[in-house]
C-alpha positions as CSV (number, residue, x, y, z in Angstrom):
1,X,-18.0,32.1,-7.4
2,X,-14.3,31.5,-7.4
3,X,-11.8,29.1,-5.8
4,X,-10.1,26.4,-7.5
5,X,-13.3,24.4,-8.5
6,X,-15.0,27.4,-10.2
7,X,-16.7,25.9,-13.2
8,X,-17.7,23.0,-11.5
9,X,-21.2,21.7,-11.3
10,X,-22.8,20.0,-8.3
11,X,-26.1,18.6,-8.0
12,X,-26.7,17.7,-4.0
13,X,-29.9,16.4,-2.9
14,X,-31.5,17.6,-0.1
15,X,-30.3,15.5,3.3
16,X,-28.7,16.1,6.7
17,X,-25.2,15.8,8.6
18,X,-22.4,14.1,6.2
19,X,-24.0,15.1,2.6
20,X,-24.5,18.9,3.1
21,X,-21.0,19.0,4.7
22,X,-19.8,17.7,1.5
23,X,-21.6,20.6,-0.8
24,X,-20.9,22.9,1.6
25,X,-16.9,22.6,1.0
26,X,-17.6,22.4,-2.7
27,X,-19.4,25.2,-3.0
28,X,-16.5,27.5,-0.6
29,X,-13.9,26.5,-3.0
30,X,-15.6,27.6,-5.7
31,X,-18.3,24.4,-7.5
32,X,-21.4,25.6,-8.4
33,X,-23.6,23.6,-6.2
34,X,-27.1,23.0,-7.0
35,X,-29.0,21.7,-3.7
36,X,-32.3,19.8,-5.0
37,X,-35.2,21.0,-2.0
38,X,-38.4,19.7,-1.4
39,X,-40.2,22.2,-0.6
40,X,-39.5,26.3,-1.4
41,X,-39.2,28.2,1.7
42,X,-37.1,31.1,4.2
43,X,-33.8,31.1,4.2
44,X,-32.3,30.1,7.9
45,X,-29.1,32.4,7.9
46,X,-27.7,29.7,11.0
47,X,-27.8,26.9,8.3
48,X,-23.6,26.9,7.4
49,X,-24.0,24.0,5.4
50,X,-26.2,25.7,2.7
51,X,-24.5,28.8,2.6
52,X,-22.7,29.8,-1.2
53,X,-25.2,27.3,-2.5
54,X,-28.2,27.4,-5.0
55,X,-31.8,25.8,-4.7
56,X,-34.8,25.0,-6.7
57,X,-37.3,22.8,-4.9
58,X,-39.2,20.0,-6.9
59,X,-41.9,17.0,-6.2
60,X,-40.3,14.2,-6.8
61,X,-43.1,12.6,-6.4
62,X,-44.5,13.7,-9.3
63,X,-43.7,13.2,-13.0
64,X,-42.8,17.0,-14.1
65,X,-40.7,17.0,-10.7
66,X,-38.2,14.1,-11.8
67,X,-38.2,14.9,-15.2
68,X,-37.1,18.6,-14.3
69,X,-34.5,17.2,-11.6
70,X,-33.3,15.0,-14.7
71,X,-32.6,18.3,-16.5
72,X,-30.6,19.8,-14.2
73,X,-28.7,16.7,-13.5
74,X,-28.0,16.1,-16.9
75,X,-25.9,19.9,-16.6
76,X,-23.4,18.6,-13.4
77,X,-20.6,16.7,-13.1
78,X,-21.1,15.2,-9.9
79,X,-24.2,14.3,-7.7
80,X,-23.9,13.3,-4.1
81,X,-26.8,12.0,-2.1
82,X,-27.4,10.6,1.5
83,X,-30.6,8.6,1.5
84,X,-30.7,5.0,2.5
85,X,-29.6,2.4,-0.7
86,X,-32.6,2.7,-2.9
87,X,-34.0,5.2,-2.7
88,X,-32.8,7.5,-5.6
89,X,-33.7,4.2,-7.8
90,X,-37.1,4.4,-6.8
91,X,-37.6,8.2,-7.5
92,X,-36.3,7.4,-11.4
93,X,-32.9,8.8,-10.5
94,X,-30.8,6.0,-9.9
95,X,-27.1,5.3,-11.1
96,X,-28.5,3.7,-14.6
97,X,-31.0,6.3,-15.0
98,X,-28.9,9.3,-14.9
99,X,-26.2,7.2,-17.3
100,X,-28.8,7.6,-19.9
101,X,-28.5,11.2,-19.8
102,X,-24.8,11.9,-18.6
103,X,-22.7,9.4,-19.4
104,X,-19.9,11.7,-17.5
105,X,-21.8,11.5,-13.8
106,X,-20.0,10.9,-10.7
107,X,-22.6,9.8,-9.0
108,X,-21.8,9.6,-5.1
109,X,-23.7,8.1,-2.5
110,X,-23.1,8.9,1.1
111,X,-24.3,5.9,3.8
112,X,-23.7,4.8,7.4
113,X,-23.5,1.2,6.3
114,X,-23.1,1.3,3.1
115,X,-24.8,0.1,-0.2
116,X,-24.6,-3.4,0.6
117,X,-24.5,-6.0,3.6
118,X,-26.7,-7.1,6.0
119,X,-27.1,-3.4,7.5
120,X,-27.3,-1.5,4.5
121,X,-30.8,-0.9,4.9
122,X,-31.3,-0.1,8.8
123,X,-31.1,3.2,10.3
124,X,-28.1,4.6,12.3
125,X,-25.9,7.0,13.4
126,X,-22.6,8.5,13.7
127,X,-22.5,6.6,17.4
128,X,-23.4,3.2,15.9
129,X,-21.0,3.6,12.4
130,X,-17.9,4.7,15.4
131,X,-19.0,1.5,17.2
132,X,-18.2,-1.4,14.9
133,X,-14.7,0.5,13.2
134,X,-13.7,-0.1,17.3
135,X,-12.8,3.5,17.5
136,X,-15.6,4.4,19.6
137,X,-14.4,1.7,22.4
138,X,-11.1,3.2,22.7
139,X,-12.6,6.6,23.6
140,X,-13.4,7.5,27.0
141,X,-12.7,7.2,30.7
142,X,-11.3,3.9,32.5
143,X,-13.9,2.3,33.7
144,X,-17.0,4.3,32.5
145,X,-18.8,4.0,29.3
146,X,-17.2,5.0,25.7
147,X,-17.7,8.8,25.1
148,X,-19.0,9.5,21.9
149,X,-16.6,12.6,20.3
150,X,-19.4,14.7,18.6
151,X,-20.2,13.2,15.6
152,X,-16.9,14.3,13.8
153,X,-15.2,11.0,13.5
154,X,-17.9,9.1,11.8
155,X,-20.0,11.4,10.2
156,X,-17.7,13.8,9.2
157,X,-14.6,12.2,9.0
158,X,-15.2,9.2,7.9
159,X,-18.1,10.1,6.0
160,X,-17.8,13.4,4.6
161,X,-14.1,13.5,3.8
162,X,-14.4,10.0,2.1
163,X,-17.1,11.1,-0.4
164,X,-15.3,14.1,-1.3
165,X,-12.4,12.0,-1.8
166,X,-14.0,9.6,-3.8
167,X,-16.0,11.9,-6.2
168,X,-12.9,14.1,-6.7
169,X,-10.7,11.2,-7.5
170,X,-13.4,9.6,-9.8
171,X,-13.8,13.5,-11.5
172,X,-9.6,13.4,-12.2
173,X,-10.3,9.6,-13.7
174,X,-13.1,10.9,-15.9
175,X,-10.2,13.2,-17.9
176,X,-8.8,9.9,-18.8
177,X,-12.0,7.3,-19.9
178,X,-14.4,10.4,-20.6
179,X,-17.4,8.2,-17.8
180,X,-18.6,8.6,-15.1
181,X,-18.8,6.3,-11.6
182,X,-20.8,5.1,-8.8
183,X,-18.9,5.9,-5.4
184,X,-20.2,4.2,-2.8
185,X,-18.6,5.9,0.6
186,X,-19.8,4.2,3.7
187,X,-19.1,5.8,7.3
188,X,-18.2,1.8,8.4
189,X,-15.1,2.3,5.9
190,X,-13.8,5.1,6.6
191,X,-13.7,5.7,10.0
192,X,-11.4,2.0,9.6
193,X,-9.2,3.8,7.1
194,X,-8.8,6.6,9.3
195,X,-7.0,4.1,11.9
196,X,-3.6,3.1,10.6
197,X,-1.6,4.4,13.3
198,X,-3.7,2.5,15.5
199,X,-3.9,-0.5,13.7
200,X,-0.1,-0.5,13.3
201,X,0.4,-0.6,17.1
202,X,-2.3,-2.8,18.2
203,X,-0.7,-5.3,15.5
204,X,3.1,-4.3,17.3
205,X,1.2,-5.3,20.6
206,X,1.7,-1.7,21.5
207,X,-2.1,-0.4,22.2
208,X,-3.8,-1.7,24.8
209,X,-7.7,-2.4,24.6
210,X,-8.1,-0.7,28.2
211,X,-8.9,2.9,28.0
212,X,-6.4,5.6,29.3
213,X,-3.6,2.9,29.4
214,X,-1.9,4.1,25.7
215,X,-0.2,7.2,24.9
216,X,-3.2,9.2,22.8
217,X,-6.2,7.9,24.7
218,X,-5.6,10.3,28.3
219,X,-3.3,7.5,29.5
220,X,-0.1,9.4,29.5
221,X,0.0,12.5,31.8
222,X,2.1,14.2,29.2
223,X,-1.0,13.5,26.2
224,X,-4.3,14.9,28.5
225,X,-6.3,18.1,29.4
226,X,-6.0,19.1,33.0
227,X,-8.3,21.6,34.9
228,X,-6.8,24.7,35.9
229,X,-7.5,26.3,39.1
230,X,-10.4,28.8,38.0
231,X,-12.1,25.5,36.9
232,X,-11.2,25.9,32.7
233,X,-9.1,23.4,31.1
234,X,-5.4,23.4,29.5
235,X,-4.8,20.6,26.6
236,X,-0.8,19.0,27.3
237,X,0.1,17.5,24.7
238,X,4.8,17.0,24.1
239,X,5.1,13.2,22.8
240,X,9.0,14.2,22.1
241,X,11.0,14.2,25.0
242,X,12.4,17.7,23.6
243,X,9.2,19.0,24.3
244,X,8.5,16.8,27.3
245,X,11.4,19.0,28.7
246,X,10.1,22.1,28.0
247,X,6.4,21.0,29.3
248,X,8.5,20.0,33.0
249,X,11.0,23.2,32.7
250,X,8.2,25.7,32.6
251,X,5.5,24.1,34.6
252,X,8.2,22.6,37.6
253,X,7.1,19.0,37.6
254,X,9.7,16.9,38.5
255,X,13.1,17.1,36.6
256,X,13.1,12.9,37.3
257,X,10.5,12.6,34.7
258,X,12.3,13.4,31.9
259,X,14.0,9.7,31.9
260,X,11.1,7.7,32.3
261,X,8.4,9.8,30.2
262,X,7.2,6.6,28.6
263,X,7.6,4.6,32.1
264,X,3.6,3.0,31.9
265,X,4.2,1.8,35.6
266,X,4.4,5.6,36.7
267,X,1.8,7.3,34.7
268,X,-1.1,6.9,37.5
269,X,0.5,8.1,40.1
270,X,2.1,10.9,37.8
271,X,-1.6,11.8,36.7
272,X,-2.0,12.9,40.5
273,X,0.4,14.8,40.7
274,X,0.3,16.6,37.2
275,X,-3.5,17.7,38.0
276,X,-1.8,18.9,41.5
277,X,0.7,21.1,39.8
278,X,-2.1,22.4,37.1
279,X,-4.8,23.3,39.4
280,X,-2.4,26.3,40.6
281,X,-2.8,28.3,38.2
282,X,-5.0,29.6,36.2
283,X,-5.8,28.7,32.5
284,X,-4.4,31.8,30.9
285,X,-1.7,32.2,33.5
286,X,-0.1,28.8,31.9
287,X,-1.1,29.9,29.0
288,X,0.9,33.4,29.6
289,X,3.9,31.1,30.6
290,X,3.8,28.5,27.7
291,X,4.1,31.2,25.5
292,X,6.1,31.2,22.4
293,X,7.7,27.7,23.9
294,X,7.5,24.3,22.1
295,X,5.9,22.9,25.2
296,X,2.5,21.6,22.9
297,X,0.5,23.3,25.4
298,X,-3.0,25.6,24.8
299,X,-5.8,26.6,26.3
300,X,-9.0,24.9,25.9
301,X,-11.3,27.1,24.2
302,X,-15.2,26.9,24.4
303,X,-17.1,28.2,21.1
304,X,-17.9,31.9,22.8
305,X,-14.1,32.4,22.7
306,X,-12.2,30.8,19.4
307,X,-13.8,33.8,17.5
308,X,-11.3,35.9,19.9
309,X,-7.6,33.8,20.2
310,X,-4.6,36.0,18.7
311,X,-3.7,32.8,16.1
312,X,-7.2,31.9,15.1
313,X,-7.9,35.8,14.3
314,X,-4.7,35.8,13.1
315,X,-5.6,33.5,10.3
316,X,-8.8,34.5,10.2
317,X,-9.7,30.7,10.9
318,X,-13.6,31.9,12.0
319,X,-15.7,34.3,10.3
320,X,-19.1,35.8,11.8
321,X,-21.8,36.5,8.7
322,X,-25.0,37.5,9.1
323,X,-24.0,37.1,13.2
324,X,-23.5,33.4,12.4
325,X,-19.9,32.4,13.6
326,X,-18.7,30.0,11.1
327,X,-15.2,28.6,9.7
328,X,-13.6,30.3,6.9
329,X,-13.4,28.2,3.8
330,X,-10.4,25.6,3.7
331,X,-7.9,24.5,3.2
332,X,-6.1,27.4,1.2
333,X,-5.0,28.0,-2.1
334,X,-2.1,30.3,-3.2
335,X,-3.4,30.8,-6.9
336,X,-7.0,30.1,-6.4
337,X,-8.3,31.5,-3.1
338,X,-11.9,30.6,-2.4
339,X,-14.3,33.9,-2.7
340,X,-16.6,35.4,0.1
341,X,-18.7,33.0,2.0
342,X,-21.9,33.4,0.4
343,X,-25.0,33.3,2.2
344,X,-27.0,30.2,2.8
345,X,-29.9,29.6,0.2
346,X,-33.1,29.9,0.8
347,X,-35.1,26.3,-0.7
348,X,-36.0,26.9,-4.3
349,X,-35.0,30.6,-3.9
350,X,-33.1,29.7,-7.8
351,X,-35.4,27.8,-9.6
352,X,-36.7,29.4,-12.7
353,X,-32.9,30.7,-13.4
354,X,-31.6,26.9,-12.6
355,X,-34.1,26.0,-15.0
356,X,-33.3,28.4,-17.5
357,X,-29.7,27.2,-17.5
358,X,-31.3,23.7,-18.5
359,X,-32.8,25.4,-21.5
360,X,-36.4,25.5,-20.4
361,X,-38.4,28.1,-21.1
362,X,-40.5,30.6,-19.3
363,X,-44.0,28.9,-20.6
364,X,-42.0,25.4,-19.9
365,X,-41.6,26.6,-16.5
366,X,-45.3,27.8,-15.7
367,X,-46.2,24.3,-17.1
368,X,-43.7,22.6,-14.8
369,X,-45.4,24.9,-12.0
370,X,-49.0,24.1,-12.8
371,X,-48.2,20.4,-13.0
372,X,-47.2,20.1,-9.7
373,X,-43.1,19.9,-10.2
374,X,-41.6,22.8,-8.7
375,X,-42.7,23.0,-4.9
């Protein structure tokens, strides 16, 4: 491994959506990142969020399994885990359990709801999380339903991104007090602290709570995708009226626009005639004539065709391993570039050599094995 968190040591236990995301980055910039399985078994070359990742696959229901998980725990500075509040405790590998062994643990717990309050213990999803932050209502078309955007904002953003912020922060305040911490990063936080802009306006009685009536939500002709006449989509997107006047120069809409771009009273009827002026062309055509300009215009690309766009080639943005298209690590470092993306793991693939790194030895192993730990 390299990257700028070679050296690193990451214990993840098994999970789905947020958690994995997490190791995932880790492990591209460089953390070792020790995935606890459940169960040995193939490896799935389509599952991205295992890839440059180890595995060794215990029973935690058994003895022998937790007391082997507690080895390799007591090796890592952080563990990150997605089950519901609990859980972990009732396996034996709990917050105050592991502190008997690593005093230097950051221990990070990923939830919907959160480790406390009267949810904290229900299921849920990314759709439900987005729902009560009051993102989700604000997303969509007037007069229809909310839209749900994938699960990026919730799950991903506001979970993923919050726990890698928190275990990372709590790693940098472990160099000054030498111990560990609980982080306890809940979706139903941080999609909120993901919403100051918005908060900021709706509290300057500039957002209103009617979708496509505000300026990032479709309601502005000049912030919106339109369909172009061989039925893909451009996105539009010049909130400065020095771009604004690039956007009307090179598309011919109306010079008249460019004093009353922020005009709310003309925006629907200006919708019209934007999707009028759109629809005669094609996608790339616009795209051929937005070229190079400051316009904030570009095409909207399905996933069969990023892999091929000049920029994202370019930068090398997407990489295709094993036939699997997939981002390249990120962000980037000048010093400290991230390695090749390794391949995804197969479940307990590493085992006996994760062991071995605990200090257990080959007849400590076969024990561990007849005993019913490693799966």
């Amino acid at each position: 491994m390299s990257g700028p968190l070679e050296g690193l040591r990451v214990v993840e236990m098994a999970g789905l959506g947020p958690c994995p995301l997490a190791g995932q980055l880790l492990a591209d910039l460089g953390a070792d990142v020790v995935l606890i399985d459940r169960k040995s078994g193939k490896v799935d070359p389509a599952n991205i969020n295992n890839r440059s990742k180890r595995s060794i696959a215990l029973n935690l229901k058994s003895e022998a399994g937790v007391h082997a998980a507690k080895k390799v725990i007591a090796k890592a500075d952080i563990l990150i885990e997605g089950f519901r509040p609990g859980v972990m405790e009732k396996l034996g590998l709990g917050p105050k359990d592991c502190y008997k062994f690593n005093k230097g643990l950051v221990f990070g717990r990923m939830t919907g709801w959160g480790q406390e309050g009267p949810l904290s213990h229900t299921a849920g999803h990314d759709i439900n999380y987005l729902a009560l932050s009051g993102a989700l209502h604000a997303i969509g078309k007037a007069g229809e339903p909310p839209t749900p955007p994938l699960n990026l904002v919730a799950d991903y953003a506001g979970g993923t991104m919050f726990l890698l912020l928190g275990v990372l922060s709590a790693l940098y305040e472990r160099q000054k007090s030498g111990l560990g911490q609980v982080i306890d990063a809940a979706m139903v936080d941080g999609v909120p602290a993901l919403m100051g802009l918005i908060h900021m306006m709706v509290a300057k009685g500039q957002w209103s709570s009617n979708r496509e009536e505000n300026w990032l939500d479709g309601g502005a002709p000049f912030y919106r995708t339109y369909e172009t006449s061989d039925g893909k989509y451009i996105s539009v997107g010049p909130l400065e009226p020095q771009f604004f006047a690039q956007l009307v120069e090179k598309s011919g809409l109306p010079a008249e626009d460019l004093s009353s771009q922020y005009d709310v009273a003309n925006w629907p009827e200006r919708h019209n005639q934007y999707e009028a002026i759109f629809k005669s062309k094609t996608r790339d055509e616009w795209v051929d004539i937005f070229e190079g300009s400051d316009a904030c215009v570009a095409p909207v690309l399905d996933f069969s065709e990023v892999f091929d766009n000049k920029h994202n080639k370019a930068r090398g943005i997407f990489k295709e391993v094993g036939g699997v298209l997939q981002a390249a690590p990120a962000p980037r470092f000048d010093r400290t570039p991230a390695g090749p993306i390794g391949a995804p793991c197969a479940p307990g693939a590493d085992g006996e050599a994760i062991l071995n790194e605990c200090g257990l030895s080959q007849d400590e192993i076969a024990e561990l094995r007849a005993n019913g730990g490693l799966s």
